[in-house]
C-alpha positions in Angstrom: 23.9 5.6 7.2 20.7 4.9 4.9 19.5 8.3 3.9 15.6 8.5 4.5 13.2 11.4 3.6 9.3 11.0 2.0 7.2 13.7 2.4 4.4 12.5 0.0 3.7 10.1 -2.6 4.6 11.3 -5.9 8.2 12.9 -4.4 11.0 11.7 -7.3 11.8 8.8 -6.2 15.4 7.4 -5.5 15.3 4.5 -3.2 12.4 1.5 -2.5 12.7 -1.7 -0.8 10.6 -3.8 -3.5 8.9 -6.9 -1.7 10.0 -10.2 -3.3 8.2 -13.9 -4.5 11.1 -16.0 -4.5 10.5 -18.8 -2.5 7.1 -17.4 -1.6 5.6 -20.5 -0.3 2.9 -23.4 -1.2 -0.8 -22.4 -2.1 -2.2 -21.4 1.2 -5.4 -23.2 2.8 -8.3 -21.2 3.3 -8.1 -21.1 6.4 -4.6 -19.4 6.4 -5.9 -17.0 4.0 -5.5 -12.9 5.3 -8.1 -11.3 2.7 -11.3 -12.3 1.1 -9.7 -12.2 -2.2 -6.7 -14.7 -1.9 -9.5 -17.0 -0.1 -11.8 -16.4 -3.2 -8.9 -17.4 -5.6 -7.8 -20.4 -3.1 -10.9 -22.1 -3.5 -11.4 -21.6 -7.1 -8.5 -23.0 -7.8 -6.7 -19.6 -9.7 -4.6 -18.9 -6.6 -1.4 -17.3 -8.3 2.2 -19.4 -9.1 5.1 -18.3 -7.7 6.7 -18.3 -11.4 3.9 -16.0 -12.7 4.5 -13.4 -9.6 8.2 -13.8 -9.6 8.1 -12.8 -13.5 5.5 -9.7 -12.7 7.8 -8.4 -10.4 11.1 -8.5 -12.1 8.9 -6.2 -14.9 8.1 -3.6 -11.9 11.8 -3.9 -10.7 13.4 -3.4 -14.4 10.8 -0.3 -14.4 12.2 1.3 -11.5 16.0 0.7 -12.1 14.9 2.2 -15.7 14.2 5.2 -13.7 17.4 5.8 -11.7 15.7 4.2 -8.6 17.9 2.1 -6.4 16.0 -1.1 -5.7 16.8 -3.1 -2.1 14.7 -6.7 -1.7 14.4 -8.1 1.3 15.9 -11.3 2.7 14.4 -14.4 1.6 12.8 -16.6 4.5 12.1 -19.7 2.5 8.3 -20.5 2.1 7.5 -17.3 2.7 5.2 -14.2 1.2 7.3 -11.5 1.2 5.4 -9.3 -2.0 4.0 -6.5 0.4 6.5 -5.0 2.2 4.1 -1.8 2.3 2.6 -3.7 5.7 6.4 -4.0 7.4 6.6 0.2 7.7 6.4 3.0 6.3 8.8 6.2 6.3 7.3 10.0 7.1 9.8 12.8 6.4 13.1 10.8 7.8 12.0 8.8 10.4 11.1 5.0 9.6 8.0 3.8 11.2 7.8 -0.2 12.1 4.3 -1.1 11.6 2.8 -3.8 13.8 1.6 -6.4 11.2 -0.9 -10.1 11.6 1.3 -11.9 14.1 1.3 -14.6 11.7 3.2 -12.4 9.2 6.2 -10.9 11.9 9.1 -12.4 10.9 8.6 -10.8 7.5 10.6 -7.4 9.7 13.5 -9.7 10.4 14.1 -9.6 6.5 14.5 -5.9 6.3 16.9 -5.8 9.2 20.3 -5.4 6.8 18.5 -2.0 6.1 17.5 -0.9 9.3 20.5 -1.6 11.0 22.0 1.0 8.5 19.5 4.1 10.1 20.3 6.1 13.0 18.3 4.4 15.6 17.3 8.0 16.5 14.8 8.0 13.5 13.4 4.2 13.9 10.0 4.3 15.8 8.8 1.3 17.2 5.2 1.1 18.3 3.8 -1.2 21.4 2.2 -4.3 20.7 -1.2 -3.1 21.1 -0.6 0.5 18.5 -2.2 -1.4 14.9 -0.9 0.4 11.8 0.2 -1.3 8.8 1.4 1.3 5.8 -1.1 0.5 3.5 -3.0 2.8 5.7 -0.8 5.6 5.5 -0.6 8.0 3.3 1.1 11.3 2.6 0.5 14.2 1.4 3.1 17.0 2.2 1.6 18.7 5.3 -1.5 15.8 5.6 -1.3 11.9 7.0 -4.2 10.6 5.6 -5.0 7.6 8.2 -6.8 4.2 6.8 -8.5 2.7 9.7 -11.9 0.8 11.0 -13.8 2.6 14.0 -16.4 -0.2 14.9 -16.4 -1.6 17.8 -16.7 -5.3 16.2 -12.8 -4.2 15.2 -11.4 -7.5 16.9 -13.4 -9.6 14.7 -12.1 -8.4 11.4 -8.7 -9.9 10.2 -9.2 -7.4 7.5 -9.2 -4.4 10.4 -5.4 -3.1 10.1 -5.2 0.1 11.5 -6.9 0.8 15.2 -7.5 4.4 17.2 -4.2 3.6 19.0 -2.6 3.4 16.1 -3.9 7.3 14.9 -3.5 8.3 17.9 0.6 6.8 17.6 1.0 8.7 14.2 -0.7 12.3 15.6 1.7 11.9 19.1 4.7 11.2 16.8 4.5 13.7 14.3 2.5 16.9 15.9 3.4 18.7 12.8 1.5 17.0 10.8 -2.5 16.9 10.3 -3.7 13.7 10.2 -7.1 12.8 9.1 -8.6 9.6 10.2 -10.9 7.2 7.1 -13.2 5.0 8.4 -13.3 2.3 6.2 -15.7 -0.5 4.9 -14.6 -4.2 5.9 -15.8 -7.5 4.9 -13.9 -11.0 5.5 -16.1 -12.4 3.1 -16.8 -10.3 0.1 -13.7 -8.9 -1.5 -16.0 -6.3 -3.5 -17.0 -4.4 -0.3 -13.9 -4.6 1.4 -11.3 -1.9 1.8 -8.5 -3.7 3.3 -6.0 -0.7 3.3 -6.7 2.9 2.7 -4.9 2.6 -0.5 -7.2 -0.1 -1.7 -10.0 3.1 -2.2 -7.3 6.2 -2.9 -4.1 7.7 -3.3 -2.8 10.8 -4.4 -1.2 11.3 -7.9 0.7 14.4 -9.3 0.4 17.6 -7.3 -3.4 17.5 -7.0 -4.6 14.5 -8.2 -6.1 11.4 -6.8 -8.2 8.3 -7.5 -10.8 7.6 -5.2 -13.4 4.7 -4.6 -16.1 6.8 -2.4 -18.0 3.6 -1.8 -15.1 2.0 0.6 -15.7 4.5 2.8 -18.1 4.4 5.9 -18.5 8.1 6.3 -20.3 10.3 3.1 -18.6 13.1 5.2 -15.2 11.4 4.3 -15.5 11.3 0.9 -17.0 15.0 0.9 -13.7 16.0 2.9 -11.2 14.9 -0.1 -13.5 16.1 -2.8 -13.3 19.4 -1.3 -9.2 19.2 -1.0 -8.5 18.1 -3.7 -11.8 19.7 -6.3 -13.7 17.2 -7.9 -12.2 17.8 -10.9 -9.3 16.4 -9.9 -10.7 13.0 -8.7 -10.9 10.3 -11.0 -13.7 8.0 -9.6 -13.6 4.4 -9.9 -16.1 1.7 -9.5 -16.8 -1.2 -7.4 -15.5 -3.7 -9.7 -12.5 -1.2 -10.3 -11.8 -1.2 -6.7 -11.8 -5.0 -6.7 -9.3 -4.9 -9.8 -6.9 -2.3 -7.7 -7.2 0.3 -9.9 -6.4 2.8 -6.6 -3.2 0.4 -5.8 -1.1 2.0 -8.9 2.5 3.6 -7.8 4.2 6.9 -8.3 7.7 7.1 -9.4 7.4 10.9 -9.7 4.6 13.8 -10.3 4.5 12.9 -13.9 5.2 8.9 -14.1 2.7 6.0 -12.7 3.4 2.6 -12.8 -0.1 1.0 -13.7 -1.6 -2.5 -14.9 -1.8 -2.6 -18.2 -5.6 -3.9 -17.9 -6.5 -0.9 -16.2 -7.4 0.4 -19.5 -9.8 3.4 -18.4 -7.7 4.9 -15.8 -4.3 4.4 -17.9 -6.0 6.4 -21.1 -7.6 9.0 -18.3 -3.9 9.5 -16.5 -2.2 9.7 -20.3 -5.0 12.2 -20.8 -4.2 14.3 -18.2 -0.5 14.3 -19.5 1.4 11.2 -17.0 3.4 9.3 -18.5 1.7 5.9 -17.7 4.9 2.1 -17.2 2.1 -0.8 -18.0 3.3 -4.0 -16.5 1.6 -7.3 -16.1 0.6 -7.5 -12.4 -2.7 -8.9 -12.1 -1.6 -12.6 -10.8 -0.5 -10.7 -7.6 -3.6 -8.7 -7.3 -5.0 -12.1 -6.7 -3.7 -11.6 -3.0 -5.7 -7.9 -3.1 -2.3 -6.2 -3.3 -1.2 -4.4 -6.0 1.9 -2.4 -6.8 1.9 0.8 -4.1 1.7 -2.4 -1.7 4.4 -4.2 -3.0 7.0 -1.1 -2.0 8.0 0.6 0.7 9.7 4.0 -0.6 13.2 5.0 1.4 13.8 8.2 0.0 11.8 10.5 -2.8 13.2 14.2 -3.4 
């Protein structure tokens, strides 16, 4: 059996399923475009190659393996994106969580399958067709789900809306144990700048107390009032719009003391070395064309 257990997101970690580019697929039209960003790069012609994204990624996966980390890939489906396995699930303490993706995007699960088949099917949750949760939108902090989501009631109408009430309300039903805190984010299907497509697009958690946070992709002041007080301003390291557009929230933890970063993210990198992380550069800025970045290219198994 496939031993599961994440608690938070800066656990040592010991197993990922890393998403993959091989074979990812032509160029998409506009119109197949999920996100304002891959539509902005789409037009202008700077859409990234499947060369370029398949050579980023083999520098995150030599990282990781560097690190003791056992890497899975999933499946290849030929002519298919497969980079952000963050949207397939997510785990919470040692039960695996199937997110309910675009419908466009579902047979990505099917690649996965040699894994899940290996977990006790005790401990895989499926949700019904009409719970929305993708794991971008989930995030852990030991006793805290922090929940991504969008709370207008225009919610059908955004492609870039990923996490619904049903969805909370799924999450808070499943794990009662938990406290989970809903985020009502900013969405745009037009301007990548003002659009928080996953709560991880705007902040995550680093170290024991740490986190970087983008206040503007939130809809609520109150929200952003809530973490500052959790976490102390102190410990936030705010980033700008144009930060936000770059990722800069979308870096990953391999433990409380190492972050896998761009290497263009040259003001938080000196800022995290500051603060005494050891900071893994990698080229990864072709895929954060797609506005996805490294914490959505993974889906952790198993931290300690």
């Amino acid at each position: 059996m496939l031993t599961l257990n994440v608690k938070n997101e800066t656990g040592k970690l010991l197993a990922v399923i890393l998403g993959t580019a091989e074979s990812n697929g032509p160029t998409p039209t506009a119109e197949e475009a999920y996100d304002p960003k891959s539509l902005a790069h789409i037009l202008d012609g700077s859409y990234p190659t499947e060369a370029d994204m398949r050579q980023e990624m083999a520098q995150f996966k030599t990282v990781l393996e560097r690190y003791g980390v056992k890497v899975y890939r999933p499946t290849i489906i030929p002519e298919v994106n497969q980079i952000f396995t963050r949207d397939i699930g997510f785990v919470i303490d040692d039960y695996f969580v199937k997110s309910n993706i675009l419908p466009d995007r579902a047979q990505e699960w099917s690649a996965i399958q040699y894994l899940i088949k290996d977990i006790d099917p005790e401990k895989v949750i499926m949700a019904p067709d009409e719970v929305h949760m993708e794991g971008g939108d989930v995030i852990l902090w030991n006793d805290y789900i922090f929940v991504g989501t969008y709370l207008g009631a225009d919610y059908s109408s955004f492609n870039t809306a990923r996490t619904n009430r049903l969805g909370i309300a799924f999450i808070q039903e499943h794990f009662p144990h938990k406290k989970v805190v809903a985020f009502d984010l900013i969405k745009s299907m037009t301007d990548a700048r003002a659009n928080a497509l996953h709560l991880d697009c705007c902040f995550q958690p680093i170290g024991q107390n740490k986190a970087i946070i983008y206040p503007g992709g939130f809809r609520n002041p109150d929200d952003v009032a809530y973490l500052r007080d959790l976490f102390g301003s102190e410990n936030l390291f705010e980033i700008t719009a144009e930060e936000m557009y770059q990722m800069f929230s979308n870096v990953f933890s391999i433990s409380e003391q190492v972050i896998v970063s761009e290497r263009q993210f040259t003001r938080l990198n000196d800022w995290l070395r500051a603060t005494g992380f050891t900071v893994e550069e990698i080229a990864y800025h072709e895929i954060g064309k797609q506005e996805g970045l490294l914490r959505c290219s993974t889906l952790p198994l198993l931290r300690n």
